[in-house]
C-alpha positions in Angstrom: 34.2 27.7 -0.6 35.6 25.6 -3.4 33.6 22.7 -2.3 30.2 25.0 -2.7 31.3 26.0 -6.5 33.4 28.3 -5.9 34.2 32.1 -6.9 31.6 34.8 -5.9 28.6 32.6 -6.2 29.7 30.1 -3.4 30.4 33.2 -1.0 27.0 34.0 -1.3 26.1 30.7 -0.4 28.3 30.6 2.2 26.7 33.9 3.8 23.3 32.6 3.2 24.2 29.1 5.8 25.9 31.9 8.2 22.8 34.2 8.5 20.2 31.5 8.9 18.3 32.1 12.1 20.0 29.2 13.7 23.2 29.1 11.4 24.0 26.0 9.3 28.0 26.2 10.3 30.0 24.7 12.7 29.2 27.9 14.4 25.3 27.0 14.9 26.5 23.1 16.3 28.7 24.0 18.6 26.2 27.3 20.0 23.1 24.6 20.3 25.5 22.2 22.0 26.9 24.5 24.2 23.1 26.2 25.6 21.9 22.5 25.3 19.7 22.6 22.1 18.6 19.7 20.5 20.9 18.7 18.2 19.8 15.8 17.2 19.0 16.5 13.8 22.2 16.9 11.6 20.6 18.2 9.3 20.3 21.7 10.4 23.7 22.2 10.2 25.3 20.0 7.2 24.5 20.5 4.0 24.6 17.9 1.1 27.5 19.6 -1.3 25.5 17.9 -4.6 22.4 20.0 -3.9 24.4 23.2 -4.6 27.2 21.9 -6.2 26.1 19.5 -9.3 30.4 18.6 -10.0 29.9 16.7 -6.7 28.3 13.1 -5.5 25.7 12.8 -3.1 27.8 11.4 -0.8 29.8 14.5 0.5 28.5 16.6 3.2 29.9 19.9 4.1 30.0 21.2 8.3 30.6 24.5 6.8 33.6 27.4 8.4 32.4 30.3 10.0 34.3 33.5 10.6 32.1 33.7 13.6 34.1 30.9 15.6 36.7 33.3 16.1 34.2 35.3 18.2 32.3 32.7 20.4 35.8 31.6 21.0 36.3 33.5 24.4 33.1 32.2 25.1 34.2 28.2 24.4 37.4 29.0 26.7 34.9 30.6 29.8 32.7 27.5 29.3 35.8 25.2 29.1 37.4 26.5 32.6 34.1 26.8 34.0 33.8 25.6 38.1 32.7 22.3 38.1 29.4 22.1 39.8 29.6 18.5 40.9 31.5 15.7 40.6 30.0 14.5 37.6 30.1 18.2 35.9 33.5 18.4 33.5 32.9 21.5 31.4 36.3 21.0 30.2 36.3 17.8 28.6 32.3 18.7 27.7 33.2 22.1 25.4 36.3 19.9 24.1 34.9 16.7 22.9 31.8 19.0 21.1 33.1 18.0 17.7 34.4 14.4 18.8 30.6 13.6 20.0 29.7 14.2 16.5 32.3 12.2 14.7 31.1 9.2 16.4 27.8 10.1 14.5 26.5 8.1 11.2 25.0 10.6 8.2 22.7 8.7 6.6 22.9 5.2 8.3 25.7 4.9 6.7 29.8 4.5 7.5 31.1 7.9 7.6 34.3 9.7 7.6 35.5 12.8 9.1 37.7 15.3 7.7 38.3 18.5 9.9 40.5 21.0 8.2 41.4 23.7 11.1 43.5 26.7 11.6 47.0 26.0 12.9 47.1 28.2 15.1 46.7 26.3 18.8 43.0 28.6 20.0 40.7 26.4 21.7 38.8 25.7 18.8 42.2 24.1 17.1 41.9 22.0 20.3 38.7 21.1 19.7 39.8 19.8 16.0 43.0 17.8 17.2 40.6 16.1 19.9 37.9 15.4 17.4 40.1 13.4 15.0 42.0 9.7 15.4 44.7 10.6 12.8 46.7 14.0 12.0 47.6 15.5 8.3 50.7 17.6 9.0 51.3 19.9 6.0 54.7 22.1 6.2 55.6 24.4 3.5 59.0 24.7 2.2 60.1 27.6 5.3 62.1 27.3 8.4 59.3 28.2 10.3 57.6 25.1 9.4 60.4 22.9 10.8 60.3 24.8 13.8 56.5 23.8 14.1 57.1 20.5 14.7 58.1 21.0 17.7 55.9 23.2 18.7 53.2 20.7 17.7 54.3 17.7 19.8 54.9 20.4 22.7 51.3 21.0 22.3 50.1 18.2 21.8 51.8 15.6 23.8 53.7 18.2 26.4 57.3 19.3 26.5 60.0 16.9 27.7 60.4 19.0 30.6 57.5 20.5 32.4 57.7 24.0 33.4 56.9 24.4 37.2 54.6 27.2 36.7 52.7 27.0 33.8 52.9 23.2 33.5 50.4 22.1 35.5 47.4 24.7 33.3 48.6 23.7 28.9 46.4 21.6 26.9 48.9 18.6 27.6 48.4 18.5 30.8 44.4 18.9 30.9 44.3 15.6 28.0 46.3 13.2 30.3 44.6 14.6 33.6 41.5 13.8 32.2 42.8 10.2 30.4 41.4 11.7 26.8 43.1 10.0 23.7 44.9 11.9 21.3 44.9 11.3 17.5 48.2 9.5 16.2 50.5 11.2 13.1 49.7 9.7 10.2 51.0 11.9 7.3 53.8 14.6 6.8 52.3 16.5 3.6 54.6 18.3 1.7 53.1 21.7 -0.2 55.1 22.2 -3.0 55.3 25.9 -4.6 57.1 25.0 -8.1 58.0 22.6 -10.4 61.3 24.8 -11.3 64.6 23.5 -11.1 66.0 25.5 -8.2 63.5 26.0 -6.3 62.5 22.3 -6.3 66.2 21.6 -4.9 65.6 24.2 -1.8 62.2 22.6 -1.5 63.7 19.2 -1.2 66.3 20.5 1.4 63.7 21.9 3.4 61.5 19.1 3.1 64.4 16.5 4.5 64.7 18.3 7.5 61.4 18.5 8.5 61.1 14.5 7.6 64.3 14.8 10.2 62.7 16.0 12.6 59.2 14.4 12.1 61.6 10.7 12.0 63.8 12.3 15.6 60.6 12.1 17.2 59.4 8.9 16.1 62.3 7.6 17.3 61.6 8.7 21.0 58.0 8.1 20.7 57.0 5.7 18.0 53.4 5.2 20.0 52.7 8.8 18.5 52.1 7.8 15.3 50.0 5.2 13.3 51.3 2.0 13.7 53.0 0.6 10.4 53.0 -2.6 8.4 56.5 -2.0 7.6 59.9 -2.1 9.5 60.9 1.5 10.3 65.1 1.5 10.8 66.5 4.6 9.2 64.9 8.2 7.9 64.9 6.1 4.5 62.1 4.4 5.4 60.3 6.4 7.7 59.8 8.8 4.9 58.5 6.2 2.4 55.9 5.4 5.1 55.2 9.1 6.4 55.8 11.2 4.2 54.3 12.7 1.0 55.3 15.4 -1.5 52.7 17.4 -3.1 53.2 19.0 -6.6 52.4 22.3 -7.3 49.0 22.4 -8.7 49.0 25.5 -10.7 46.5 26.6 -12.9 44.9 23.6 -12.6 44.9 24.2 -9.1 43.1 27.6 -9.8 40.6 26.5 -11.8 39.8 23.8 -9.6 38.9 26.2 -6.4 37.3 29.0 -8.5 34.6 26.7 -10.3 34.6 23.8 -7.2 35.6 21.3 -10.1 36.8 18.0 -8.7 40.2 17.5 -11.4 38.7 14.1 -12.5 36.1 15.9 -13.7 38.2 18.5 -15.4 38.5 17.5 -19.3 38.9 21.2 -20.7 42.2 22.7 -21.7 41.0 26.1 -21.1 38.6 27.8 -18.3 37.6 31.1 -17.7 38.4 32.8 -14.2 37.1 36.4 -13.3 36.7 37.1 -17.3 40.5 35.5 -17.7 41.0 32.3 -20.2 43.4 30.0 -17.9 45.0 27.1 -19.9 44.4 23.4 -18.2 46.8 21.1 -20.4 46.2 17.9 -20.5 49.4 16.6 -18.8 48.9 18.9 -15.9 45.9 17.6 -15.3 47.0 14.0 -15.2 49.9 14.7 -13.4 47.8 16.5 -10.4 45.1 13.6 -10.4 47.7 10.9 -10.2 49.5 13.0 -6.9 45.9 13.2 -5.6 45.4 9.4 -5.7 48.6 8.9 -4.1 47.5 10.5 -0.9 44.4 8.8 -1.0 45.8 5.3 -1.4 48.2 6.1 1.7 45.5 7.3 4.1 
């Protein structure tokens, strides 16, 4: 919702695109794919951030969320496992590519990329997301549990390194290389930083080695996995340098940025007022975001 303005007002928005007759979400593109409805026209389920948004260019478009995806998505798994009716009927590899069909599209005759922001948890819609992309952002938070999920996310993705004799032959792996599709490659480990405190920032940091351990352990038993680099990769030094990314805690400037869908190169005030509370923006926080912001950008 921050991209729509944020704060109440951009809910409302956001209920107004889900209630349409033929909803403007991800939720009405994937429904009209699915029952074979012309989709041809983008345009009935984008919208053009600017035209609700005036802190944004014209050049963003929003495929918006919908809780509703969470519903239709027994439906998307029954379509997906579907009997094939002939030898040129692959329902799976059909409900799965839905949102990869559309990447390939142009908005506006003109080059366009994709960013698909998706829940981690591995439903068929999250399959549907990794499919659709060429490249993976793979955020962790400074917790065991997301070193753990590192595994879990190559095990997912690519298979486990020993196939289960049951099971095996029916995960997600196993459908993507039966049916030769090509998965995106890592190209980022982003680092979510909580605090800029002393302390913290230490267990942070320890955290945040392991999982570039981890990320760099399996790198080194299946390099084709990720992006392919313009550097030479021969110790966790400098696979970190060329993977990895720390992001600083955003704070209140953080806040203010979501709740009034202000881009933080457009954000010049030191103070801003969220649900009837003054929030102070200082100037050097503000910087100091915008310059971790551009840092990302220039390594994607």
């Amino acid at each position: 919702m921050m991209l729509m303005g944020g704060g109440r007002e951009a809910e409302n928005k956001l209920q107004q695109l889900i209630t349409k007759e033929t909803p403007q979400t991800v939720v009405g593109y994937i429904t009209d794919t699915i029952t074979r409805i012309d989709t041809s026209n983008l345009e009935q389920y984008i919208t053009n951030l600017s035209k609700i948004n005036d802190n944004l260019p014209e050049n963003i478009y929003l495929l918006s969320g919908d809780g509703n995806l969470e519903l239709i998505a027994p439906l998307l798994s029954e379509r997906a496992d579907a009997t094939p009716l002939s030898g040129m009927d692959k329902p799976w590899i059909d409900v799965h590519l839905i949102i990869k069909r559309l990447t390939e599209r142009t908005i506006g005759k003109k080059p366009t990329t994709y960013f698909i922001d998706t829940n981690p948890s591995f439903s068929i819609y999250t399959q549907i997301a990794i499919l659709s992309g060429q490249y993976i952002l793979v955020p962790i938070n400074a917790d065991d549990s997301s070193i753990f999920a590192i595994t879990g996310l190559f095990n997912l993705i690519w298979g486990a390194e020993k196939t289960h004799p049951v099971y095996g032959n029916y995960t997600f792996s196993r459908k993507v290389s039966d049916f030769s599709i090509e998965r995106p490659k890592i190209a980022l480990l982003l680092g979510n930083r909580f605090t800029q405190k002393k302390g913290t920032a230490h267990a942070f940091k320890a955290l945040s080695n392991e999982a570039v351990q981890k990320m760099y352990e399996e790198y080194n038993k299946n390099p084709d996995r990720f992006i392919t680099s313009e550097s030479y990769i021969n110790d966790r030094d400098s696979f970190e340098k060329e993977f990895s990314i720390e992001l600083r805690d955003f704070n209140s400037a953080g806040v203010v940025a979501a709740n009034k869908g202000i881009p933080l190169s457009k954000m010049n005030k030191n103070q801003y007022t969220v649900y009837n509370e003054e929030i102070q923006v200082a100037k050097e926080q503000r910087r100091l975001c915008k310059e971790a912001i551009e840092t990302l950008v220039s390594k994607l």
